[in-house]
PAGUVEX-904717 format. One line per field, with one value per atom (N, C-alpha, C, O): residue in three letters; atom name; x, y, z. Coordinates in nm, 4 decimals. Layout:
! PAGUVEX-904717
code: (ALA	...)
site: (CA	...)
X: (X	...)
Y: (Y	...)
Z: (Z	...)
! end
This chain:
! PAGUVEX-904717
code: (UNK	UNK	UNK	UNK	UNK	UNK	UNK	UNK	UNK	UNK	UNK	UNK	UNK	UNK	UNK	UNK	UNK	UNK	UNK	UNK	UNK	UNK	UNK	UNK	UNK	UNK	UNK	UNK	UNK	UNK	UNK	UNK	UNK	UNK	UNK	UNK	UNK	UNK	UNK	UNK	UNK	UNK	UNK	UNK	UNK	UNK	UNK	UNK	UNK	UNK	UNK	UNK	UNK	UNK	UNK	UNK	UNK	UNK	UNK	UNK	UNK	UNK	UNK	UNK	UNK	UNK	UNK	UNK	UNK	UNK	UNK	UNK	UNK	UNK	UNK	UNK	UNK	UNK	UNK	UNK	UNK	UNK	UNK	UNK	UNK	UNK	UNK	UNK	UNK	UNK	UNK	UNK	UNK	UNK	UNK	UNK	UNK	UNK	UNK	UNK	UNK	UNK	UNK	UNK	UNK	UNK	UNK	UNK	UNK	UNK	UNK	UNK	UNK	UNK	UNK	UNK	UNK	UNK	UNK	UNK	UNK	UNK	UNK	UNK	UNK	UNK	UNK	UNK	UNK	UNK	UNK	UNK	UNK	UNK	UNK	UNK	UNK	UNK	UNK	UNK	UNK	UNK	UNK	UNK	UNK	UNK	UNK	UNK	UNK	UNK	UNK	UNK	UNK	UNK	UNK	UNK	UNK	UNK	UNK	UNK	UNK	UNK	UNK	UNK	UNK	UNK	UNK	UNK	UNK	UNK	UNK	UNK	UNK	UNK	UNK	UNK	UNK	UNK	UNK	UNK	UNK	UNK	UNK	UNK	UNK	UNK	UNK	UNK	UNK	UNK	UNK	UNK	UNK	UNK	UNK	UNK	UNK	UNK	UNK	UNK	UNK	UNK	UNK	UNK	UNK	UNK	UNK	UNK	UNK	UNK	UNK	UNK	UNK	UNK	UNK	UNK	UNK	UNK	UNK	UNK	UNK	UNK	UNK	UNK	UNK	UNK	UNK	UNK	UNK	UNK	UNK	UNK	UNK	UNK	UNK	UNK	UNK	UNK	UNK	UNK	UNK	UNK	UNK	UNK	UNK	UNK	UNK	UNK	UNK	UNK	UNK	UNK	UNK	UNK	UNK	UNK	UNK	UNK	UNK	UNK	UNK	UNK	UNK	UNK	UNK	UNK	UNK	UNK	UNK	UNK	UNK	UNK	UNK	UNK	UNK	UNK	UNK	UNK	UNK	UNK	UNK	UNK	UNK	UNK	UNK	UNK	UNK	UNK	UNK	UNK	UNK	UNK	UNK	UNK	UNK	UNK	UNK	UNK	UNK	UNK	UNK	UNK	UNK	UNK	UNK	UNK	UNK	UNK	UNK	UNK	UNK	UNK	UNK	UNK	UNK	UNK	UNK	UNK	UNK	UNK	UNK	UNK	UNK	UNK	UNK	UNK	UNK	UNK	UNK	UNK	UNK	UNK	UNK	UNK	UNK	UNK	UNK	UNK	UNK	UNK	UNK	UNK	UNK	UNK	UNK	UNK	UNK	UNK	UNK	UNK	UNK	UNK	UNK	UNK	UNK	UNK	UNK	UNK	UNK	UNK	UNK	UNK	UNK	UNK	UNK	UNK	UNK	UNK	UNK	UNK	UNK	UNK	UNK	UNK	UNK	UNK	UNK	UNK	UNK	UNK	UNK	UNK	UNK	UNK	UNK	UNK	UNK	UNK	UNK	UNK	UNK	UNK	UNK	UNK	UNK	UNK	UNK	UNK	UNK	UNK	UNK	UNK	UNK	UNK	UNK	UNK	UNK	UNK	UNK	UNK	UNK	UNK	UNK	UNK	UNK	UNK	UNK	UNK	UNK	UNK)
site: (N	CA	C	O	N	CA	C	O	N	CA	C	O	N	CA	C	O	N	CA	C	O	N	CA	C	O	N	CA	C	O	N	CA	C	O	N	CA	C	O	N	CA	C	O	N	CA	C	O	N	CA	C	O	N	CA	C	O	N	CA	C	O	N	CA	C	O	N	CA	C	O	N	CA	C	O	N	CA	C	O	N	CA	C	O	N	CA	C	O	N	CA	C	O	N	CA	C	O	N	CA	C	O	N	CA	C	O	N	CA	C	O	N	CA	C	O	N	CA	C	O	N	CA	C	O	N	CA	C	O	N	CA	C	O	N	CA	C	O	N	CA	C	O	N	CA	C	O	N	CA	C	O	N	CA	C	O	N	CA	C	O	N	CA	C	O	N	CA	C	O	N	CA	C	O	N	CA	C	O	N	CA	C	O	N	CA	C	O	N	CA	C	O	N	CA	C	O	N	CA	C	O	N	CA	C	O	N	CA	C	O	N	CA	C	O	N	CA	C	O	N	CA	C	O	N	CA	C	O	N	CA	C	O	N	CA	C	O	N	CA	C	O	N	CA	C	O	N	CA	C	O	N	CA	C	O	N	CA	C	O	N	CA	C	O	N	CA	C	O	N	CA	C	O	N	CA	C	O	N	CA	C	O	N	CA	C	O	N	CA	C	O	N	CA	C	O	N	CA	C	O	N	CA	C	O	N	CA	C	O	N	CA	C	O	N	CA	C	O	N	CA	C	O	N	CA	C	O	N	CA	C	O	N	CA	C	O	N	CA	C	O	N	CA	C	O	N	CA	C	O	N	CA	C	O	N	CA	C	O	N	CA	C	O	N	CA	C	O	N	CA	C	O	N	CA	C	O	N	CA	C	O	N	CA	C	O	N	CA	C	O	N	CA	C	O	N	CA	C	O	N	CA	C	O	N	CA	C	O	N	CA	C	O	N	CA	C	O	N	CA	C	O	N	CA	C	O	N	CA	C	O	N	CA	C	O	N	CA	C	O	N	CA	C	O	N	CA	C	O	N	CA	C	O	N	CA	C	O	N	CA	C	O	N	CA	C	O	N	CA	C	O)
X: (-1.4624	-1.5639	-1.5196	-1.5721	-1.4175	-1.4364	-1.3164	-1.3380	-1.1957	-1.1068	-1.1890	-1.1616	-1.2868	-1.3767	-1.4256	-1.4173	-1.4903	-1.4998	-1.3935	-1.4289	-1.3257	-1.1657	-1.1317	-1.1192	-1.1228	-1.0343	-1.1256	-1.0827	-1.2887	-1.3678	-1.3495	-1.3041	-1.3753	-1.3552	-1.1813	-1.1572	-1.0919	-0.9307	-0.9579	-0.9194	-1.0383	-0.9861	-1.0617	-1.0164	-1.2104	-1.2795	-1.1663	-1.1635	-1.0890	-1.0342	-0.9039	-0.8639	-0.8356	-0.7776	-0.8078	-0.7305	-0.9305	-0.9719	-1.0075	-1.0110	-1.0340	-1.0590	-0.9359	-0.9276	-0.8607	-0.7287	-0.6441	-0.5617	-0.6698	-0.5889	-0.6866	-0.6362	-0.8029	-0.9012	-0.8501	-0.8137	-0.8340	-0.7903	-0.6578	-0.6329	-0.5872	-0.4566	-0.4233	-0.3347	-0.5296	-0.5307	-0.6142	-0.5961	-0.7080	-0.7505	-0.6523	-0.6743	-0.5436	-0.4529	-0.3615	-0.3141	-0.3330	-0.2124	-0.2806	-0.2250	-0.3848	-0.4802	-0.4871	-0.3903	-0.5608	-0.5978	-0.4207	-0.4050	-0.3426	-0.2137	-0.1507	-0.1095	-0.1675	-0.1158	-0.2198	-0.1816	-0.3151	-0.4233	-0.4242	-0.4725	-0.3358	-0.3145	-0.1761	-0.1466	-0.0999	0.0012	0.0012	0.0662	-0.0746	-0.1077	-0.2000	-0.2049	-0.2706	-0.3119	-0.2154	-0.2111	-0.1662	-0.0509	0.0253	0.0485	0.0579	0.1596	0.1487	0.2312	0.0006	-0.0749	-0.1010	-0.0378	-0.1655	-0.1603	-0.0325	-0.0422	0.0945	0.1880	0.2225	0.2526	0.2039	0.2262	0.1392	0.1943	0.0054	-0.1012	-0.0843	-0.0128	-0.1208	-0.1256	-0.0377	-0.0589	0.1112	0.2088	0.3042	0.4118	0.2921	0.3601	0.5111	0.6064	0.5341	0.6605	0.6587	0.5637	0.7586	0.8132	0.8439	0.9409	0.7381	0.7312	0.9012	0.9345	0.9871	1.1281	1.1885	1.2781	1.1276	1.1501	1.1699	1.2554	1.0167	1.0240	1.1115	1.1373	1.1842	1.3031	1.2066	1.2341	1.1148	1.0667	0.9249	0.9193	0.8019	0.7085	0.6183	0.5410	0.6563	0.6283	0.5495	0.5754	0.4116	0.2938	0.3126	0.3645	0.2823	0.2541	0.1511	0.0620	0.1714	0.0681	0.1224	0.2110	0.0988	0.1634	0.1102	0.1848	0.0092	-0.0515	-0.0906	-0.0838	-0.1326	-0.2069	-0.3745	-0.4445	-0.4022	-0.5533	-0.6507	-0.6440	-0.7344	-0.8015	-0.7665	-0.7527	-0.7457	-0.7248	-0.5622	-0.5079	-0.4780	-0.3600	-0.2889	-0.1770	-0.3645	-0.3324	-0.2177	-0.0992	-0.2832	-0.2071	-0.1691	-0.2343	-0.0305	0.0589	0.1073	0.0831	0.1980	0.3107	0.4342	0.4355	0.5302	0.6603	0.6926	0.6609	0.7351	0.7903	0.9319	0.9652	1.0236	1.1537	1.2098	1.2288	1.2285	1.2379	1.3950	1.4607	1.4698	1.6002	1.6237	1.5546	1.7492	1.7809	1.7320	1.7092	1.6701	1.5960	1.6230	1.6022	1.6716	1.6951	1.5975	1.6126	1.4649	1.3560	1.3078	1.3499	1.2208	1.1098	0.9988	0.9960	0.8622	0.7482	0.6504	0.6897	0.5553	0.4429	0.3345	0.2903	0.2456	0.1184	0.0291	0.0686	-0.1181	-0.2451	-0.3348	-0.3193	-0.4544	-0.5775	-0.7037	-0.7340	-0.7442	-0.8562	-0.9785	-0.9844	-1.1247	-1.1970	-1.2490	-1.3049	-1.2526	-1.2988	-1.2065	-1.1991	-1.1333	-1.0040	-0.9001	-0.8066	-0.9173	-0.7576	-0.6592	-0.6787	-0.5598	-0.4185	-0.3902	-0.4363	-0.2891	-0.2339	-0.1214	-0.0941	-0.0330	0.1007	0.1142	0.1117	0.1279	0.1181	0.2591	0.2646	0.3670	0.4869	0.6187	0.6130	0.7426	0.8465	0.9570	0.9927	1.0567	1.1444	1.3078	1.3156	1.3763	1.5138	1.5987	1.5674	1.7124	1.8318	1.8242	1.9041	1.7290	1.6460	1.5592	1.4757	1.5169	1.4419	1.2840	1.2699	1.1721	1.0212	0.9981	1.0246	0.9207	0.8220	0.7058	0.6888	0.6032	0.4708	0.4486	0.4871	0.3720	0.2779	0.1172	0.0470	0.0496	-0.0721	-0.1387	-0.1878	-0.1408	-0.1847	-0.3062	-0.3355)
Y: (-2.3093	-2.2288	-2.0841	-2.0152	-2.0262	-1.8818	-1.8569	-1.7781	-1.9349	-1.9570	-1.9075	-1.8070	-2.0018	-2.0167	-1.8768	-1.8315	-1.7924	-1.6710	-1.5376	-1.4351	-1.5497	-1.5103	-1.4831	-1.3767	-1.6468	-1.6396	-1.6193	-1.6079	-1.6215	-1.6170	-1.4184	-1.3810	-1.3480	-1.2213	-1.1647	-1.0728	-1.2540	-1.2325	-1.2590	-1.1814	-1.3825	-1.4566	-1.3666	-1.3313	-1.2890	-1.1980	-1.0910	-1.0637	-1.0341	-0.9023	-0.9171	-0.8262	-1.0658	-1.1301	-1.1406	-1.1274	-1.1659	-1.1739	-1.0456	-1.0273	-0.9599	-0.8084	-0.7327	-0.6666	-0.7365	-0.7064	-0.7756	-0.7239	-0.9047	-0.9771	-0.9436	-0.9400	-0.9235	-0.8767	-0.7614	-0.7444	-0.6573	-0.5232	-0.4772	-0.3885	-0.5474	-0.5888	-0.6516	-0.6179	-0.7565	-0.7826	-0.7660	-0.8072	-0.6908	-0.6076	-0.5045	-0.4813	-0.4370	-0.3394	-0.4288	-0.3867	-0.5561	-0.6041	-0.6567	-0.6852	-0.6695	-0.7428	-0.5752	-0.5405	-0.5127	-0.3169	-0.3150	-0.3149	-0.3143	-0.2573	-0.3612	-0.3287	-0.4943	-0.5963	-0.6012	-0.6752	-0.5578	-0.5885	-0.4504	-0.4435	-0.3255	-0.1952	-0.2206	-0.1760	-0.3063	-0.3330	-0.3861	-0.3382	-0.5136	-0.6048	-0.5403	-0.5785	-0.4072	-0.3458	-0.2323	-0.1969	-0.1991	-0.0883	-0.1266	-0.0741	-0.2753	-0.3627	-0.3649	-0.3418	-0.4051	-0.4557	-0.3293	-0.3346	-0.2284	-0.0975	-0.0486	0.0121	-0.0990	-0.0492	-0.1092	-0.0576	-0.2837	-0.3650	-0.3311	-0.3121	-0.3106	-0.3118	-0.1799	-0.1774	-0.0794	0.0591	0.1506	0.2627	0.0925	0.1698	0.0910	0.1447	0.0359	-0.1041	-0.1258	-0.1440	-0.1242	-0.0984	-0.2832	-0.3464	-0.3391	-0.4852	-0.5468	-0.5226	-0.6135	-0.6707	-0.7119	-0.7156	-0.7361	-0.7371	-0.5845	-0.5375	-0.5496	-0.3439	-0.2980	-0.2282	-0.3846	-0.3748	-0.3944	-0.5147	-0.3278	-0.4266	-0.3822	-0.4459	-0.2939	-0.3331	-0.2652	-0.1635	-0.3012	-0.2598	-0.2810	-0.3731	-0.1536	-0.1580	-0.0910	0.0143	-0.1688	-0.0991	-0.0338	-0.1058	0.0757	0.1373	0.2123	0.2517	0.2365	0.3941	0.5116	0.5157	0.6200	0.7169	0.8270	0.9224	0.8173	0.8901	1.0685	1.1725	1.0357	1.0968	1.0811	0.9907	1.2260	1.2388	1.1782	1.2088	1.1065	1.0180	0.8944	0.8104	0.8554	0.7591	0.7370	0.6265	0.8960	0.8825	0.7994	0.7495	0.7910	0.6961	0.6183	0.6440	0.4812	0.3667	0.4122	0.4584	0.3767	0.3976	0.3037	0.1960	0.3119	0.1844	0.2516	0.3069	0.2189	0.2993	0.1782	0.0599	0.2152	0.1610	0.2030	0.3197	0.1022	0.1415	0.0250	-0.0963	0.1424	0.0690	0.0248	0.0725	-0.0707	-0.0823	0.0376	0.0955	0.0534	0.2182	0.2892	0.3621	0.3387	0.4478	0.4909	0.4100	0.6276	0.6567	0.7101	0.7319	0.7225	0.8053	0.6507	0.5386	0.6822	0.5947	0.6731	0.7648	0.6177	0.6646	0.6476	0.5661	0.6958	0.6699	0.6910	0.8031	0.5473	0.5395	0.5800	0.6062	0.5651	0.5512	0.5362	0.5691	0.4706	0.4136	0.5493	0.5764	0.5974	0.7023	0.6933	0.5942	0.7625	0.6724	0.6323	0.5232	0.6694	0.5856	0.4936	0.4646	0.4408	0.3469	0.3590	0.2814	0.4237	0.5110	0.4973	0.5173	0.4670	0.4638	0.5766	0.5998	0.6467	0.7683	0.8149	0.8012	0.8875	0.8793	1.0398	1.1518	1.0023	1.0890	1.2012	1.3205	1.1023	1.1778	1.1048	0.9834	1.1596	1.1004	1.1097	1.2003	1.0993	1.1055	1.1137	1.0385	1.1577	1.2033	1.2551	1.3715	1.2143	1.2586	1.2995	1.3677	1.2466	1.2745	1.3503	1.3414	1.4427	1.5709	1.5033	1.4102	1.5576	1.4943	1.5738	1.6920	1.5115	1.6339	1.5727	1.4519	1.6776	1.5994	1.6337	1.7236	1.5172	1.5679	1.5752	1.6356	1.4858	1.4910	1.5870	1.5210	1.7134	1.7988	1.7908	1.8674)
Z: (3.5880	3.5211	3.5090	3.4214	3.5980	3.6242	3.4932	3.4011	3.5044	3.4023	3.2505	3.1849	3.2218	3.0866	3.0524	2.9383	3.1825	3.1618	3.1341	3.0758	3.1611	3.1944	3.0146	2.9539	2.9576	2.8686	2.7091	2.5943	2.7730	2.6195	2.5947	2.4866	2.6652	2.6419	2.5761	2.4978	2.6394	2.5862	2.4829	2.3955	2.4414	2.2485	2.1913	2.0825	2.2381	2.1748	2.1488	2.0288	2.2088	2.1964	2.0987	2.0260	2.1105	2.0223	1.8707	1.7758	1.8727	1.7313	1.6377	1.5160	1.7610	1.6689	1.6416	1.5381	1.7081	1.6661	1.5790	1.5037	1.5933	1.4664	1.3372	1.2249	1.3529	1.2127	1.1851	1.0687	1.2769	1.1864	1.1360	1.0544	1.1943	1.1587	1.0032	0.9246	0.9901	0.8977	0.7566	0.6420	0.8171	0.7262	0.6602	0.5413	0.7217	0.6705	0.5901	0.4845	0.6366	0.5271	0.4198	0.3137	0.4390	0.2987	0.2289	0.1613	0.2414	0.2201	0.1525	0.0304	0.2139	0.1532	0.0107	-0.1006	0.0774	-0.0247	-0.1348	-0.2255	-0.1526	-0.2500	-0.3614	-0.4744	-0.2637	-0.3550	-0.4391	-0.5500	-0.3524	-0.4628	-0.5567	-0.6496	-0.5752	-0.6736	-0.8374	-0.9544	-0.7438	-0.8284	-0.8824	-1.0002	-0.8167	-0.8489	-0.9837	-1.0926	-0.9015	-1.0115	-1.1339	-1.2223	-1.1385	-1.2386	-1.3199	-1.4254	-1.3083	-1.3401	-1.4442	-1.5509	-1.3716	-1.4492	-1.5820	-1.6896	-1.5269	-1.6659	-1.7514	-1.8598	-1.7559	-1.8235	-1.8702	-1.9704	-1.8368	-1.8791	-1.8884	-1.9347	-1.8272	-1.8636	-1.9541	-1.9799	-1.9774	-2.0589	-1.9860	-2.0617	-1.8408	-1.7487	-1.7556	-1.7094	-1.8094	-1.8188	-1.6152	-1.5433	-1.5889	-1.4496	-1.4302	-1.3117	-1.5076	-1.4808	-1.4599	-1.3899	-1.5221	-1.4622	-1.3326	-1.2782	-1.2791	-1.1139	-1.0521	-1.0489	-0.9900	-0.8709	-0.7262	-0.6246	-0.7178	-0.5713	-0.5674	-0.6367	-0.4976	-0.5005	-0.3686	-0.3423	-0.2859	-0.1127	-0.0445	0.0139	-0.0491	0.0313	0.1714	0.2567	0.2020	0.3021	0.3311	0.2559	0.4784	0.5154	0.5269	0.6123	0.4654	0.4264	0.5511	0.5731	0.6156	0.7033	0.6624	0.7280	0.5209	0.4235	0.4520	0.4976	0.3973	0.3754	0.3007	0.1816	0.3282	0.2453	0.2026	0.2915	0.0734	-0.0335	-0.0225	-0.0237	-0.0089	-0.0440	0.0907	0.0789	0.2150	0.3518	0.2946	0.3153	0.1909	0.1759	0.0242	-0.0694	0.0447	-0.0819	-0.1227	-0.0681	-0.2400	-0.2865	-0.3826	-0.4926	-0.2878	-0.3676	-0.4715	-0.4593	-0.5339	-0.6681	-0.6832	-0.6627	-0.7219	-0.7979	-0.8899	-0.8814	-0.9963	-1.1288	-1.1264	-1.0339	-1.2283	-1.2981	-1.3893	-1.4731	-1.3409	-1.4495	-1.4265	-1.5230	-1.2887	-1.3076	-1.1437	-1.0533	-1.1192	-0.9677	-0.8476	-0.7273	-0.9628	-0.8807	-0.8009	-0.8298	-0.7082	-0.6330	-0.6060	-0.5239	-0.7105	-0.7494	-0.6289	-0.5454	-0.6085	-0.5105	-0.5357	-0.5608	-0.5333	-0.6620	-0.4958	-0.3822	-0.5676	-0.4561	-0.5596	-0.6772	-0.4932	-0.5766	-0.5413	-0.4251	-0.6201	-0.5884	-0.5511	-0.4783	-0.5639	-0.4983	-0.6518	-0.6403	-0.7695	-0.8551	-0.8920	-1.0114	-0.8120	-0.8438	-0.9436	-0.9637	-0.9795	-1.0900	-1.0018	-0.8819	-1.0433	-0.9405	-1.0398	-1.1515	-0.9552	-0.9409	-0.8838	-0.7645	-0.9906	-0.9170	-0.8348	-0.8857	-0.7009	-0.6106	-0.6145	-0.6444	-0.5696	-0.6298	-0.6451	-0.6259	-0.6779	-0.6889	-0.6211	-0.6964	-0.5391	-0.5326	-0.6126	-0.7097	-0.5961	-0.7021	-0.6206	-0.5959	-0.5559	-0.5615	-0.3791	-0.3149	-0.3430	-0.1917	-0.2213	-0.1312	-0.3165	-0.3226	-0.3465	-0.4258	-0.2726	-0.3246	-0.3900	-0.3684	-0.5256	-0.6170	-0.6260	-0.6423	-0.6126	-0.5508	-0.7345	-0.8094	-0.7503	-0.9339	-0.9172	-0.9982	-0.7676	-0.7967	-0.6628	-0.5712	-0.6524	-0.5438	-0.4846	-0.3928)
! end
């Protein structure tokens, strides 16, 4: 019996951590998909364009937290979108040559 008590509070503490955990990879993977999508659709960027598109946490203020770098074929920059709060993705800034240039202040 004492076991039973023991191990229902572990799977409790188990489960909230595997929830918020996975709340961030769902939160990050769900900004890319939109990111993605964003570009085909409204930038007319050919999904073969993409060679990589990599959610993170940027440990940014607000919205800009979770990001998604982008890097295109033929192209040397790596872009960094974020979703706003009226959901506009937005390109935060770019990279070139190592150098950052921020475009959205």
């Amino acid at each position: 019996m004492k076991r039973k008590i023991i191990s229902i509070p572990i799977l409790i503490i188990i489960i909230l951590v595997g929830s918020f955990f996975g709340f961030i990879e769902l939160k990050k993977n769900s900004l890319k998909n939109t990111v993605v999508e964003y570009l085909i659709t409204e930038e007319n960027i050919s999904e073969n364009e993409i060679i990589s598109s990599e959610p993170f946490i940027s440990n940014l203020k607000g919205n800009k937290n979770y990001m998604v770098s982008i890097k295109l074929k033929n192209d040397a920059k790596t872009y960094y979108y974020y979703q706003n709060e009226d959901n506009k993705i937005i390109l935060e800034s770019y990279t070139e040559d190592g150098e950052e240039h921020v475009v959205d202040k």
